[in-house]
PDB file of N, CA, C and O in Angstrom:
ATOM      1  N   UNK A   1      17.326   2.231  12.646  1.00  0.00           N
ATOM      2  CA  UNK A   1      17.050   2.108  14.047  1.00  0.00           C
ATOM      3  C   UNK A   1      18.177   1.261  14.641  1.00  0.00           C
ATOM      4  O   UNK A   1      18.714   0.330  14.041  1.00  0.00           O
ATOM      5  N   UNK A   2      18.547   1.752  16.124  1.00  0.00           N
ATOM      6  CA  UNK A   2      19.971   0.898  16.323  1.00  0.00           C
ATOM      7  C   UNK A   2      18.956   0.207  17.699  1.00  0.00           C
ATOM      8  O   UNK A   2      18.025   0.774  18.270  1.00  0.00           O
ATOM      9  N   UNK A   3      19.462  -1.059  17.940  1.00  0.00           N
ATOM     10  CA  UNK A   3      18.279  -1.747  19.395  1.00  0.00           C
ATOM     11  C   UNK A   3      19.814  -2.475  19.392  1.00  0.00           C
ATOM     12  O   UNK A   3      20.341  -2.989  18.405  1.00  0.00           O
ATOM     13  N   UNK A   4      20.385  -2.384  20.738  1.00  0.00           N
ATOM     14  CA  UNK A   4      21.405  -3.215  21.220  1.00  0.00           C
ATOM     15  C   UNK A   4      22.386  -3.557  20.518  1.00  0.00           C
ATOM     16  O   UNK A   4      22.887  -4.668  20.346  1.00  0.00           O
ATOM     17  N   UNK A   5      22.762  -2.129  19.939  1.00  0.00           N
ATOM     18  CA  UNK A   5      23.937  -2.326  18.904  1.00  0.00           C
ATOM     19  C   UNK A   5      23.742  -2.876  17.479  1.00  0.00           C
ATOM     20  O   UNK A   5      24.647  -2.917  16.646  1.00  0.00           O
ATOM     21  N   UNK A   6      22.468  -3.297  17.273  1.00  0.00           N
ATOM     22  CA  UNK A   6      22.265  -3.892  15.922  1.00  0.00           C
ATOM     23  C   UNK A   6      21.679  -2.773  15.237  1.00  0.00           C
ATOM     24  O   UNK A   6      21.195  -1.786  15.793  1.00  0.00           O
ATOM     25  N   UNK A   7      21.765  -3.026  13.715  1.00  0.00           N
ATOM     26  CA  UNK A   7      21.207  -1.861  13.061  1.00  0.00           C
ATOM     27  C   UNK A   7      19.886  -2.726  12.535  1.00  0.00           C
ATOM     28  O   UNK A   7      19.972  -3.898  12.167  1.00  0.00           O
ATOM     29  N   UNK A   8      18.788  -2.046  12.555  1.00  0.00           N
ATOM     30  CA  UNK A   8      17.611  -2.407  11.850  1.00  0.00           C
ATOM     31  C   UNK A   8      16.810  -1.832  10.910  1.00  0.00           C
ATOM     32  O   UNK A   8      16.261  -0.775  11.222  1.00  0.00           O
ATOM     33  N   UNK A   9      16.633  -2.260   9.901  1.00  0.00           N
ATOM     34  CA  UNK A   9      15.822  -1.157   8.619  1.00  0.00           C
ATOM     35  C   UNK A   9      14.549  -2.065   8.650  1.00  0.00           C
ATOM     36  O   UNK A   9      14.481  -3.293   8.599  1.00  0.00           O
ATOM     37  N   UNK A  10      13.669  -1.235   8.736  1.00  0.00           N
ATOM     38  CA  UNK A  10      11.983  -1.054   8.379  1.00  0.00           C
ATOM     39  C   UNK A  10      11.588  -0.728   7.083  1.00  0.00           C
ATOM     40  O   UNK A  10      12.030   0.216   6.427  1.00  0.00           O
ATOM     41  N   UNK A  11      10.727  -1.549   6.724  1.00  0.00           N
ATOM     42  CA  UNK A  11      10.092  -0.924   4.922  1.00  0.00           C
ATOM     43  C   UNK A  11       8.563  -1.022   5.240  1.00  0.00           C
ATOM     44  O   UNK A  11       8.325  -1.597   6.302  1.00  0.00           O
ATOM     45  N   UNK A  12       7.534  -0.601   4.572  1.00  0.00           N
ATOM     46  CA  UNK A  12       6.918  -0.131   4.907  1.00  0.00           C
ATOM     47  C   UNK A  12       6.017   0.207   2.901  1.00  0.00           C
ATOM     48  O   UNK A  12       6.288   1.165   2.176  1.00  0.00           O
ATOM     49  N   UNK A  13       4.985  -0.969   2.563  1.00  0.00           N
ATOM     50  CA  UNK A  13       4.683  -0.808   1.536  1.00  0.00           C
ATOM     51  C   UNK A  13       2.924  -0.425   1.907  1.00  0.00           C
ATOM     52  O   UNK A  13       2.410  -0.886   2.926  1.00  0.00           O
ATOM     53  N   UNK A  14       2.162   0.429   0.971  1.00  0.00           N
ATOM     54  CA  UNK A  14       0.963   1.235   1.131  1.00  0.00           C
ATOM     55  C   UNK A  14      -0.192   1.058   0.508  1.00  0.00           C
ATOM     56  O   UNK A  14      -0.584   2.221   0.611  1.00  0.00           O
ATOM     57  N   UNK A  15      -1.169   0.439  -0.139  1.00  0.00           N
ATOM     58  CA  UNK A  15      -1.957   0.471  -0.702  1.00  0.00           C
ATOM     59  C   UNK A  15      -3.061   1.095  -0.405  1.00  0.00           C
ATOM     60  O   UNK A  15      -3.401   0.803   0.742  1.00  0.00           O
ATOM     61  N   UNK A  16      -3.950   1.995  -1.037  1.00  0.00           N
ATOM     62  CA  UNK A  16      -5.092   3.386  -0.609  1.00  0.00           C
ATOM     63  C   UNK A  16      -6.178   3.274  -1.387  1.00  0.00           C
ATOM     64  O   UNK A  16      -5.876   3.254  -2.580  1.00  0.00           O
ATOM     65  N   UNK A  17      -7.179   3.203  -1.197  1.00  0.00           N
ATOM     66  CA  UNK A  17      -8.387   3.462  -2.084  1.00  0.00           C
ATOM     67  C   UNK A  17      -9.143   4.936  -1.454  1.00  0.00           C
ATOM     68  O   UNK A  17      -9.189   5.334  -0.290  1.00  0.00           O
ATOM     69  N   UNK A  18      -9.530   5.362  -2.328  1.00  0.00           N
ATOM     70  CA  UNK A  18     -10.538   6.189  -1.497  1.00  0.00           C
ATOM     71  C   UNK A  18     -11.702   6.080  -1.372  1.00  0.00           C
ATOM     72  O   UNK A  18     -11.976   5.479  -2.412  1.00  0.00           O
ATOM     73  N   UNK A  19     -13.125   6.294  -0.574  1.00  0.00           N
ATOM     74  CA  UNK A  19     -14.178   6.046  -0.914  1.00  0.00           C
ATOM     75  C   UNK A  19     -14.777   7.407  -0.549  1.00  0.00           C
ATOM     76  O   UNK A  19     -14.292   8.194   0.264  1.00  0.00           O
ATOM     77  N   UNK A  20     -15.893   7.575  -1.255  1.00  0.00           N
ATOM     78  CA  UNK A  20     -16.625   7.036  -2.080  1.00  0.00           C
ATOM     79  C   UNK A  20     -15.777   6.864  -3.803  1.00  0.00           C
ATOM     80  O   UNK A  20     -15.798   6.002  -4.682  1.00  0.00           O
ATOM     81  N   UNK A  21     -15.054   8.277  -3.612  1.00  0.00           N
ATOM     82  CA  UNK A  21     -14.025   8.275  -5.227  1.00  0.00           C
ATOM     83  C   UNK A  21     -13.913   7.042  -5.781  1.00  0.00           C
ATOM     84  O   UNK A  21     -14.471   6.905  -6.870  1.00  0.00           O
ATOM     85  N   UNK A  22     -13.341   6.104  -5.323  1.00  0.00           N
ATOM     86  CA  UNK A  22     -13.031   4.607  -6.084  1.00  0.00           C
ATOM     87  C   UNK A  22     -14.028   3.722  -6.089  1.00  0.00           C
ATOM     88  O   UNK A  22     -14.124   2.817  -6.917  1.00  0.00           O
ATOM     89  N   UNK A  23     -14.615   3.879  -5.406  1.00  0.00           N
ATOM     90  CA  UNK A  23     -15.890   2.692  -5.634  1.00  0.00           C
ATOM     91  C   UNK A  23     -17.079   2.951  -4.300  1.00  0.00           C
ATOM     92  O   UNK A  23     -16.792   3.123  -3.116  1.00  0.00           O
ATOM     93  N   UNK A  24     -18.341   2.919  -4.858  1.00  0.00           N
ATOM     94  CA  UNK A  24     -19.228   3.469  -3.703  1.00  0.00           C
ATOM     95  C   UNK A  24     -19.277   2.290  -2.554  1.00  0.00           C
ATOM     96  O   UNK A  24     -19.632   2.374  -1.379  1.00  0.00           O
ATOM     97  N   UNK A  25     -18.908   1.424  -3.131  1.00  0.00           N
ATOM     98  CA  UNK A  25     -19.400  -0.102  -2.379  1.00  0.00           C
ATOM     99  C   UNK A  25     -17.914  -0.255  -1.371  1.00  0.00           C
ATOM    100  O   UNK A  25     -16.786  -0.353  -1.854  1.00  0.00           O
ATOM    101  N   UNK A  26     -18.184  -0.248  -0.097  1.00  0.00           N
ATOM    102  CA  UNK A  26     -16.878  -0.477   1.135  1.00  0.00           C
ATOM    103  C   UNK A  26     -16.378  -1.791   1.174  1.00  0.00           C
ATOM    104  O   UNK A  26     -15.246  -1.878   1.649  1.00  0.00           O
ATOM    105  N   UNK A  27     -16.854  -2.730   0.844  1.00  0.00           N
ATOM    106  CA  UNK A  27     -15.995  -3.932   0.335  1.00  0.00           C
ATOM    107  C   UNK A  27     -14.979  -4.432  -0.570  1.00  0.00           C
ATOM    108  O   UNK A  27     -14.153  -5.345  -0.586  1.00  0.00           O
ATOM    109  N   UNK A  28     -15.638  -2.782  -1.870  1.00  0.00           N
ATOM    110  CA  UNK A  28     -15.171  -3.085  -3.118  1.00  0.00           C
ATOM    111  C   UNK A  28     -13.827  -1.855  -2.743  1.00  0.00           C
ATOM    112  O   UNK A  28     -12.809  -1.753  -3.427  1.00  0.00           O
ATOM    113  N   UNK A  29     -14.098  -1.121  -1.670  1.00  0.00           N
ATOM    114  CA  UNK A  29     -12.948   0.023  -1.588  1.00  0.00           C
ATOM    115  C   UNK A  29     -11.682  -0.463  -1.066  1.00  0.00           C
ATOM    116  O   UNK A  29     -10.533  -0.044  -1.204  1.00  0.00           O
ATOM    117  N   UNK A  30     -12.325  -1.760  -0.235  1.00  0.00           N
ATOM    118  CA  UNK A  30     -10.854  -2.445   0.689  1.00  0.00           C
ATOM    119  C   UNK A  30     -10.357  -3.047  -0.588  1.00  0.00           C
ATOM    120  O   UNK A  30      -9.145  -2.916  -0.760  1.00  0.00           O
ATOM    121  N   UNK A  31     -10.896  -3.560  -1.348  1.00  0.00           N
ATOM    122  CA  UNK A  31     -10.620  -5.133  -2.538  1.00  0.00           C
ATOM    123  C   UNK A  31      -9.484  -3.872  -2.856  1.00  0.00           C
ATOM    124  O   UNK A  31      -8.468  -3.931  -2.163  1.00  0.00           O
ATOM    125  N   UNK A  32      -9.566  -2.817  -3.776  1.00  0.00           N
ATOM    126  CA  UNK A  32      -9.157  -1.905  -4.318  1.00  0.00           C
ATOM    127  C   UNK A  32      -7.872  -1.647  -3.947  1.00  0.00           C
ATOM    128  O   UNK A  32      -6.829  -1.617  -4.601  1.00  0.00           O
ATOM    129  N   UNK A  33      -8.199  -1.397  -2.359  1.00  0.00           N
ATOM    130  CA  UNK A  33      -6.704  -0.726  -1.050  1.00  0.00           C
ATOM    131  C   UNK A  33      -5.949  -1.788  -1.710  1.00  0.00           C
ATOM    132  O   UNK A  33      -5.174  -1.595  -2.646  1.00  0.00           O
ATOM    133  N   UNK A  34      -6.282  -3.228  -1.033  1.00  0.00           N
ATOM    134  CA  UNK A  34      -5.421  -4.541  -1.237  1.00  0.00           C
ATOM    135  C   UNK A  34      -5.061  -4.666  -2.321  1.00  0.00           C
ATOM    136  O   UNK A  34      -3.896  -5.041  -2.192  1.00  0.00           O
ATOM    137  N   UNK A  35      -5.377  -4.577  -3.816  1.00  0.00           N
ATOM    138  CA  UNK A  35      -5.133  -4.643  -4.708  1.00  0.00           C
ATOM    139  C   UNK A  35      -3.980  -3.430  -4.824  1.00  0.00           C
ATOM    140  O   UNK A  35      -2.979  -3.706  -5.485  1.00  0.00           O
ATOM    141  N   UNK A  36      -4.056  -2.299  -4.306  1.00  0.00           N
ATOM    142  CA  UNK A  36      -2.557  -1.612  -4.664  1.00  0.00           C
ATOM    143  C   UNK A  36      -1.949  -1.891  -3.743  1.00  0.00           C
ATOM    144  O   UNK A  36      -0.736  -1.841  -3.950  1.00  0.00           O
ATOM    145  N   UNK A  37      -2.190  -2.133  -2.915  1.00  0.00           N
ATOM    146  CA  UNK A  37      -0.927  -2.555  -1.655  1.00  0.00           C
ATOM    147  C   UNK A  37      -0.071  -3.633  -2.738  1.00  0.00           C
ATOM    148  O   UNK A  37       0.892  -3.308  -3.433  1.00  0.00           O
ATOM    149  N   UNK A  38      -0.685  -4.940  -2.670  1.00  0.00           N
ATOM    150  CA  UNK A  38       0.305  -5.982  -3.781  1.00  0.00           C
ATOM    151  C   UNK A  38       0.566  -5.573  -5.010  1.00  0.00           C
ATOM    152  O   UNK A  38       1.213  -6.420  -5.626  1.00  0.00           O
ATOM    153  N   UNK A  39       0.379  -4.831  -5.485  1.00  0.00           N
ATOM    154  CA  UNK A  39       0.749  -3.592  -7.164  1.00  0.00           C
ATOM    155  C   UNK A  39       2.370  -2.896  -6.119  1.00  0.00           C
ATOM    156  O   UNK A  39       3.523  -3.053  -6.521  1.00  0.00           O
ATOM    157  N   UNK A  40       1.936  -2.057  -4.599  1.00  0.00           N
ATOM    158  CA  UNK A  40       3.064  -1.505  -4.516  1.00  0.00           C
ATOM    159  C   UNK A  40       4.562  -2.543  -4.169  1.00  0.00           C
ATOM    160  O   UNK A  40       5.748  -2.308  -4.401  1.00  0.00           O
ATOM    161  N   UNK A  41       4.014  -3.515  -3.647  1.00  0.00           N
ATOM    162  CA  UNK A  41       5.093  -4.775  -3.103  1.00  0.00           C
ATOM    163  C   UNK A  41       5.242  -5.578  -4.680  1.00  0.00           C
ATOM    164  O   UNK A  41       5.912  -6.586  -4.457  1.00  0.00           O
ATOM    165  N   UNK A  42       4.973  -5.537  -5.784  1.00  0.00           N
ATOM    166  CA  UNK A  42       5.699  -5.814  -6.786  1.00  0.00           C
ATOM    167  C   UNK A  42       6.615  -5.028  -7.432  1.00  0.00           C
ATOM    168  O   UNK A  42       7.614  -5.337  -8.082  1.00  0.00           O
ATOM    169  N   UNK A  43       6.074  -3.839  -7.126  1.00  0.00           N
ATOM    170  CA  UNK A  43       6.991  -2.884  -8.256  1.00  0.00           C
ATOM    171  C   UNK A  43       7.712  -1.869  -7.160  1.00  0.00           C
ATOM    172  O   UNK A  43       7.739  -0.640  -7.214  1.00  0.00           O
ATOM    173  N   UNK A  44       8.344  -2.820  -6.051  1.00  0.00           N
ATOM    174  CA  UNK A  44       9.641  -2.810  -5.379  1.00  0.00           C
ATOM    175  C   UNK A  44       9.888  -2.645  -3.824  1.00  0.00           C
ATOM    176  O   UNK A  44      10.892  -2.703  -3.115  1.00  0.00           O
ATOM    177  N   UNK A  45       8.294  -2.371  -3.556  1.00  0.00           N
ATOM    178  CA  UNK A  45       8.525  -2.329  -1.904  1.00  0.00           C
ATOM    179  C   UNK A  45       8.904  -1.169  -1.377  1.00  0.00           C
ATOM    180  O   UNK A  45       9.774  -0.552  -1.991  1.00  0.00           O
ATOM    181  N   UNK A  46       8.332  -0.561  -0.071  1.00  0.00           N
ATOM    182  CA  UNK A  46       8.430   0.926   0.128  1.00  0.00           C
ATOM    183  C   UNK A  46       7.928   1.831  -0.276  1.00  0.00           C
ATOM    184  O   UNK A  46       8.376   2.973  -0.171  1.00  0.00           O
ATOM    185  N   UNK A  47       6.813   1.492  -0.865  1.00  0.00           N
ATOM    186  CA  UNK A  47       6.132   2.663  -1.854  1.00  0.00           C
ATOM    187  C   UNK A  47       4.989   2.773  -1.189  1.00  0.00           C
ATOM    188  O   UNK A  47       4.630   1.923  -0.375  1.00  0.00           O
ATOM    189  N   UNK A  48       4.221   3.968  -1.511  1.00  0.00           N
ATOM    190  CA  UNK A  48       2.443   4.308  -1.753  1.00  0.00           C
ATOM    191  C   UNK A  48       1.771   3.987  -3.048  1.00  0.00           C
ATOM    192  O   UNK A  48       2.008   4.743  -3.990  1.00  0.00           O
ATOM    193  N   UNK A  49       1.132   3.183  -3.194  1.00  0.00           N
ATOM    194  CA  UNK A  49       0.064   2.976  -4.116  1.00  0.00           C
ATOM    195  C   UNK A  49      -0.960   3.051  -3.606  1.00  0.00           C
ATOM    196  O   UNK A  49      -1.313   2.760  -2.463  1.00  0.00           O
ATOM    197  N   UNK A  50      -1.944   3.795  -5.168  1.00  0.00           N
ATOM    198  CA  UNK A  50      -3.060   4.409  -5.014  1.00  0.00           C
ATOM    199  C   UNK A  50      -3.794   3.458  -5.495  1.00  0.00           C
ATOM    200  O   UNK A  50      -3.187   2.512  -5.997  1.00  0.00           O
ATOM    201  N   UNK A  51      -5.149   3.429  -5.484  1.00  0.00           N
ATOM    202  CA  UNK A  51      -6.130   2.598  -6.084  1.00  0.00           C
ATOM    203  C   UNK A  51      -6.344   3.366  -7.468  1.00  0.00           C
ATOM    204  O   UNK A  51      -6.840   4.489  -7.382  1.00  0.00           O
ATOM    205  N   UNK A  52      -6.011   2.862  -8.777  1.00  0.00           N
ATOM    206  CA  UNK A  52      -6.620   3.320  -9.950  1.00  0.00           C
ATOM    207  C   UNK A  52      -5.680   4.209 -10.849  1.00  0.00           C
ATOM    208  O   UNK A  52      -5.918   4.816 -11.893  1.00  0.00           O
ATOM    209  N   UNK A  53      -4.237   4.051  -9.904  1.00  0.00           N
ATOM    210  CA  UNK A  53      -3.274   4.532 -10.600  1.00  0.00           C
ATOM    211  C   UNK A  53      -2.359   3.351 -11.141  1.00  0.00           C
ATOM    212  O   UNK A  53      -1.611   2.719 -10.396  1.00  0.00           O
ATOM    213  N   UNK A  54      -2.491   3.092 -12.593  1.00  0.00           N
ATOM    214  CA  UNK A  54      -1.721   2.294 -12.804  1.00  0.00           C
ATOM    215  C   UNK A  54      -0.142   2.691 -13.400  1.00  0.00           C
ATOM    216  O   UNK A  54       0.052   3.655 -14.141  1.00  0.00           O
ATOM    217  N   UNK A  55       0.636   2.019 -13.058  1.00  0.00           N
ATOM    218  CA  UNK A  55       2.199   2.447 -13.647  1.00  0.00           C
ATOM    219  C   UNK A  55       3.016   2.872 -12.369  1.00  0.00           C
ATOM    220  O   UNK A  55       4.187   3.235 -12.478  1.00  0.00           O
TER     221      UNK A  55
END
């Protein structure tokens, strides 16, 4: 993205659970999301992580 002559890069990391698939309980589906979101921001940032996919 260029804003006033500067160049700017955006990243953009994902973590997903699905429900009911991952867990019937909606508290336990966010815990899940959040838990791959910080799985995808370790293993490098910019990614989609799924809930329950490990590697």
């Amino acid at each position: 993205m260029l804003i006033d002559g500067h160049s700017i890069e955006i990243g953009c990391s994902v973590g997903a659970a699905r429900w009911p698939d991952d867990d019937p309980d909606p508290i336990s589906v966010i815990r899940k999301a959040d838990e791959a979101l910080y799985r995808s921001k370790r293993e490098g940032k910019n990614r989609v992580t799924f809930a329950g996919k490990e590697g």
